[in-house]
C-alpha positions as CSV (number, residue, x, y, z in Angstrom):
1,X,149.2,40.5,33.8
2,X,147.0,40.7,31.0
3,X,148.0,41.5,27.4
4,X,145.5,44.4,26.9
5,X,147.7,45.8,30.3
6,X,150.9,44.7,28.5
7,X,150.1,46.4,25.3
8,X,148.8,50.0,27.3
9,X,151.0,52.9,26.0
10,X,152.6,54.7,28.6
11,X,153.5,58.4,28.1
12,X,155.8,60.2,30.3
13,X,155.9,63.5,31.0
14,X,158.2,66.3,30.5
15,X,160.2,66.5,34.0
16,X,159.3,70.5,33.8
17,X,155.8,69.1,34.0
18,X,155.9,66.0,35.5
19,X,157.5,68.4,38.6
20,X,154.5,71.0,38.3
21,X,151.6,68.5,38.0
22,X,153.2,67.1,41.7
23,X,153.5,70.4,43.0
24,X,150.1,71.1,42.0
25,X,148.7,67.9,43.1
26,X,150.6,68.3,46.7
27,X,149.0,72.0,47.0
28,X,145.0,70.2,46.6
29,X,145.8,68.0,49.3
30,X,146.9,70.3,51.3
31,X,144.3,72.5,50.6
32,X,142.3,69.9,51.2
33,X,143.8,69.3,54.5
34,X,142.5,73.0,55.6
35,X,139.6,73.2,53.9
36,X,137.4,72.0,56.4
37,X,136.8,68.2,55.0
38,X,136.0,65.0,56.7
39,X,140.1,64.0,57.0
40,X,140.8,67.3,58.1
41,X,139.4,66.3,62.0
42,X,142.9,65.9,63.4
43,X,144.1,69.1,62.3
44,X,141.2,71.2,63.8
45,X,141.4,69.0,67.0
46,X,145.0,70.0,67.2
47,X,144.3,73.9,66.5
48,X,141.2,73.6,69.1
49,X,143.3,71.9,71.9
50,X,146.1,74.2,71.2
51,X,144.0,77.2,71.3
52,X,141.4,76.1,73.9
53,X,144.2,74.9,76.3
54,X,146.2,78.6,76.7
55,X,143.2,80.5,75.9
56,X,141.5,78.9,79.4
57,X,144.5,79.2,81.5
58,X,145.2,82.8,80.7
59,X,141.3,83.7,81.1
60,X,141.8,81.7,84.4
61,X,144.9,83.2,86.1
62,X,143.8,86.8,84.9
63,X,139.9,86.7,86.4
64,X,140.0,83.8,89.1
65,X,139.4,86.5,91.6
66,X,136.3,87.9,90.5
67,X,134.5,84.3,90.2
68,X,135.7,84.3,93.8
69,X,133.6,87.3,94.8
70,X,131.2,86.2,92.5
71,X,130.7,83.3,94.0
72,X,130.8,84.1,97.7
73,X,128.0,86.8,97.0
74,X,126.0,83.7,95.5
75,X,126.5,82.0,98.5
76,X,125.8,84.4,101.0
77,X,123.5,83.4,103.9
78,X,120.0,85.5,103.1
79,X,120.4,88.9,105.1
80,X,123.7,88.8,106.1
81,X,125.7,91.5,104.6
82,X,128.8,91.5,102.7
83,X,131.6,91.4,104.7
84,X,135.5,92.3,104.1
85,X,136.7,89.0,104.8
86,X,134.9,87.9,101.6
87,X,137.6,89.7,100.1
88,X,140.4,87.9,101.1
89,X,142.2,84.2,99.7
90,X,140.7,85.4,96.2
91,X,142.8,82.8,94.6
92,X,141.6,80.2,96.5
93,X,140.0,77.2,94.4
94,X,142.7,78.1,91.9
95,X,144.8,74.8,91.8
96,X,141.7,72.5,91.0
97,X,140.4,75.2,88.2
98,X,143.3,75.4,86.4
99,X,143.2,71.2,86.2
100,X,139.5,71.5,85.5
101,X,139.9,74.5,82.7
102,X,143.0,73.7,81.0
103,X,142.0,70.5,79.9
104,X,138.2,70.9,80.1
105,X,138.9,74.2,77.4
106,X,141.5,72.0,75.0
107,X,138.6,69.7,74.8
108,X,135.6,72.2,74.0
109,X,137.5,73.8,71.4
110,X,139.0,71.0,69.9
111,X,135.3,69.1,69.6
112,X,134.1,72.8,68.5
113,X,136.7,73.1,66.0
114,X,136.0,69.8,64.2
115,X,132.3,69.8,64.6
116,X,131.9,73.2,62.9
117,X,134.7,73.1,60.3
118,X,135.4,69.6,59.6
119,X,131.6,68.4,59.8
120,X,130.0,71.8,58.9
121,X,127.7,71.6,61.7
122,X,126.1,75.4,63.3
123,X,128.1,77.2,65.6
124,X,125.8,76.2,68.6
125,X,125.3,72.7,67.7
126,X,129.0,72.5,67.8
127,X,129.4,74.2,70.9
128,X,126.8,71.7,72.6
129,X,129.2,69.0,71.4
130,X,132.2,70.9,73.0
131,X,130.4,71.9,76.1
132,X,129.1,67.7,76.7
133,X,133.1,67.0,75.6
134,X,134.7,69.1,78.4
135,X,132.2,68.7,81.2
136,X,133.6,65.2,82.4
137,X,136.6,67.2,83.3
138,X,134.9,70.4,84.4
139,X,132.5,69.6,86.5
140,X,134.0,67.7,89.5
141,X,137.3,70.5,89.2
142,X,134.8,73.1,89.6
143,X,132.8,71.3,92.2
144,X,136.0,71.5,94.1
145,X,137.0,75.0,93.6
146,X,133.3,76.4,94.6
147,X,133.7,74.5,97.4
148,X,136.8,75.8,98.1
149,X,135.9,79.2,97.5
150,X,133.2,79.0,99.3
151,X,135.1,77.7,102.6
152,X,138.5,78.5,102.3
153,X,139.5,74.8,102.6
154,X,143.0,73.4,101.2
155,X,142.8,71.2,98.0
156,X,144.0,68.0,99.7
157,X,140.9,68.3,102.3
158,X,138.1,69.5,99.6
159,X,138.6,66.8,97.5
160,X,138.6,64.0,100.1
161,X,135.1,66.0,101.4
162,X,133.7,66.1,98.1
163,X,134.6,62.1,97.3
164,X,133.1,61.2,100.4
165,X,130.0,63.4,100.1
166,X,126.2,62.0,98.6
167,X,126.9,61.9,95.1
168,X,130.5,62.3,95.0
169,X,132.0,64.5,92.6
170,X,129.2,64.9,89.8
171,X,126.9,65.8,92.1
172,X,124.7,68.5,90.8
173,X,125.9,67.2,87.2
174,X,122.3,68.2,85.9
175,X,122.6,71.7,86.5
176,X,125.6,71.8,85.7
177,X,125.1,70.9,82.2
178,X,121.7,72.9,82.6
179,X,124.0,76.0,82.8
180,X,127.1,74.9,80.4
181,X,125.1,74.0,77.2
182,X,122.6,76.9,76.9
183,X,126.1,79.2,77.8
184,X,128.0,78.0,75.3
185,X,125.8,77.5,72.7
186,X,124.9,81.8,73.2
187,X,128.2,82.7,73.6
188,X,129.6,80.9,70.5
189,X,126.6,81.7,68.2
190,X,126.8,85.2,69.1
191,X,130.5,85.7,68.8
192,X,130.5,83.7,65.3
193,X,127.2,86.2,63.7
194,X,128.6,89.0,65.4
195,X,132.3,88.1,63.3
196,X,130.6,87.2,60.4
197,X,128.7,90.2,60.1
198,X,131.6,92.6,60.8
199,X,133.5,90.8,58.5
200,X,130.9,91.0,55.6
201,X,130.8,95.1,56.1
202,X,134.9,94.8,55.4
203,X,134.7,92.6,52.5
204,X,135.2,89.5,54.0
205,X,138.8,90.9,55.5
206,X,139.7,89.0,58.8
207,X,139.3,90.6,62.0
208,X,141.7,92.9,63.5
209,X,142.8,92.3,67.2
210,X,140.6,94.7,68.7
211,X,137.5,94.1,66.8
212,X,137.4,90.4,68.1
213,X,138.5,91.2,71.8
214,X,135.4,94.0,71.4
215,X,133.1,91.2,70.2
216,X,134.3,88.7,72.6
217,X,133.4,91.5,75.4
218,X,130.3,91.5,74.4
219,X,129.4,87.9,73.8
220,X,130.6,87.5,77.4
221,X,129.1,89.9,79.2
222,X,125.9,89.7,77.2
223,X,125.6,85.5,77.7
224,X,127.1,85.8,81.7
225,X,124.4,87.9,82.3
226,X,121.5,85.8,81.0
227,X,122.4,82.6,82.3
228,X,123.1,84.1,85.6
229,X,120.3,82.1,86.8
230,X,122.1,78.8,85.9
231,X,125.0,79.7,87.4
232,X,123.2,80.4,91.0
233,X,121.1,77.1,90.9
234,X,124.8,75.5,90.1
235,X,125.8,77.1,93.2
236,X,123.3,76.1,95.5
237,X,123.8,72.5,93.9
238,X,126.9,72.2,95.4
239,X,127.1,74.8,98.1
240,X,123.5,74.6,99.5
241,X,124.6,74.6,103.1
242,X,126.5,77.6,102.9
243,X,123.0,79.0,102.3
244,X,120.6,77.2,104.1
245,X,119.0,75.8,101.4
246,X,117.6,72.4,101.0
247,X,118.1,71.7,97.7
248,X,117.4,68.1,97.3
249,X,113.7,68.4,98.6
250,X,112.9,72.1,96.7
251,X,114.4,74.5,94.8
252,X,111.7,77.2,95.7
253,X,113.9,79.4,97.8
254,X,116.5,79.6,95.1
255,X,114.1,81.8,92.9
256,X,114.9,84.6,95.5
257,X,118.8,84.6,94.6
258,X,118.3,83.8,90.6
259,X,120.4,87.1,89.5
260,X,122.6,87.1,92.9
261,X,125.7,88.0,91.5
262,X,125.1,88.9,88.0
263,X,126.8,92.2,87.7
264,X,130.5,90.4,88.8
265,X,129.2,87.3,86.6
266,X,128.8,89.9,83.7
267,X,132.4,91.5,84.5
268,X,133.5,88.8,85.0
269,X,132.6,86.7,81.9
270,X,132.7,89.8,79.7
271,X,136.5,90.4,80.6
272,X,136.8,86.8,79.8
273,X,135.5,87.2,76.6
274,X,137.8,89.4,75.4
275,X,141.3,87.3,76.4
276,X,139.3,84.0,75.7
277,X,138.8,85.1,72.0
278,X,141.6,86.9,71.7
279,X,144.1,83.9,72.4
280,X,141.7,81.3,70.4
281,X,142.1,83.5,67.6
282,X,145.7,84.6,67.9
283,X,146.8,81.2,68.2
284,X,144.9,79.9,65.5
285,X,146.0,82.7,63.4
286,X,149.3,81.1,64.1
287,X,148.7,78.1,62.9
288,X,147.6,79.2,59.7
289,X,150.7,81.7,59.4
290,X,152.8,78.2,60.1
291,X,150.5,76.5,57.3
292,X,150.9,79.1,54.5
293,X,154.5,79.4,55.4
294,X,154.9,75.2,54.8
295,X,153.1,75.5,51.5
296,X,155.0,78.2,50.6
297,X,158.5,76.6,51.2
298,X,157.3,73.3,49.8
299,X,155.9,74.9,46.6
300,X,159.2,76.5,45.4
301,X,160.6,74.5,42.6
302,X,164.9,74.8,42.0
303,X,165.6,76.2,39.0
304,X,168.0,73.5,36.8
């Protein structure tokens, strides 16, 4: 040790103070730790996984049966007419959804989470991110459960069809992720201008229940009816003999059926939208009611 170290005066502080200045210091870091900084990535992964995870198993379990119908009607040989029996075995394709969606939503809204608030990256860029995140587990789960909905088959039998089919199970990846990104990135960047603007005309006061299960309505219904198109060529991707189409030579015919099924698509996704953001946002406003209540408790000094 050097004598200029040696000779350094050293000044302590009263303990009153010494105990304030720790507190205080303690409260920036965790500030720090929500305000959206680089270090803050695992907590907004945690919040996103949390929130994605029960937010797409409730959306699931509630409105499985009209992406059912929905989907049937897509599928629909041309000029055959609906038929009662497409009403029946609604949940069918459940079991492989709910292991596509549970984990496929943890991972979208984790990614979105700390892409938007820990990197500060726009609402739709982030949702890109979350949408290329989740579709490794989304898209051979759904594969599975269209097929399944499509022809009634059990789980055990659809998968070992689907492993042994041309492609296996990312086939018709391409339009998958021709559908997913452009959905996500509307339904996110609407939902977030249509918050921030509602917010700004109450003074920046957070949301109340019904305001964001009203916007999430309307970013769902609004974004499942223009990408209804997507949706049906990610149909005939993976269901193509249910309607006679060819798809791996043209996809000319499919231009007939581009909005086939876009008013249970729009009820559908609309209803979605509403429990979707509802949960995100009622679980994350959980996590911050946990957060102010640990800062809280640890901030209290005892009186000697």
């Amino acid at each position: 040790m050097s004598t200029k170290q040696k000779s350094r005066p050293t000044h302590r502080l009263p303990s009153s103070t010494a105990t304030r200045s720790t507190s205080a210091s303690a409260h920036s870091r965790r500030d720090a730790s929500t305000s959206g900084g680089v270090l803050t990535v695992p907590t907004h992964l945690k919040r996103g996984i949390a929130a994605g995870s029960i937010a797409g198993m409730t959306t699931q379990l509630l409105l499985f049966p009209l992406s059912t119908f929905k989907t049937r009607m897509q599928v629909k040989p041309l000029g055959r007419a609906f038929r009662a029996a497409d009403c029946f075995q609604l949940y069918s394709g459940l079991v492989p959804e709910l292991m596509g969606t549970v984990p496929g939503t943890a991972l979208f809204m984790g990614t979105y989470e700390s892409a938007k608030k820990s990197f500060g990256l726009d609402p739709g860029i982030a949702a890109a991110c979350g949408a290329l995140a989740a579709s490794v587990v989304l898209a051979p789960m759904e594969l599975i459960s269209r097929r399944m909905q499509v022809r009634r088959t059990p789980f055990r039998l659809a998968v070992a069809a689907s492993v042994r089919a041309k492609g296996g199970l990312f086939v018709g990846f391409g339009s998958f992720l021709a559908r997913e990104l452009p959905f996500d990135m509307i339904q996110m960047s609407a939902f977030e201008w249509m918050k921030s603007t509602m917010e700004g005309k109450n003074g920046q006061k957070a949301l109340r229940a019904r305001d964001t299960a009203m916007l999430g309505g309307l970013a769902g219904a609004f974004t499942g009816l223009v990408t209804t198109p997507f949706d049906v060529s990610r149909t005939a991707s993976v269901c193509s003999k249910s309607l006679g189409l060819d798809t791996t030579k043209s996809m000319g015919d499919v231009s007939r059926l581009m909005f086939r099924g876009a008013i249970p698509r729009m009820v559908e996704i609309g209803l979605g939208g509403i429990v979707y953001f509802s949960c995100i946002q009622a679980t994350l406003r959980l996590f911050d009611e946990k957060e102010k209540g640990k800062v809280k408790s640890k901030d209290k000094v005892p009186k000697i």
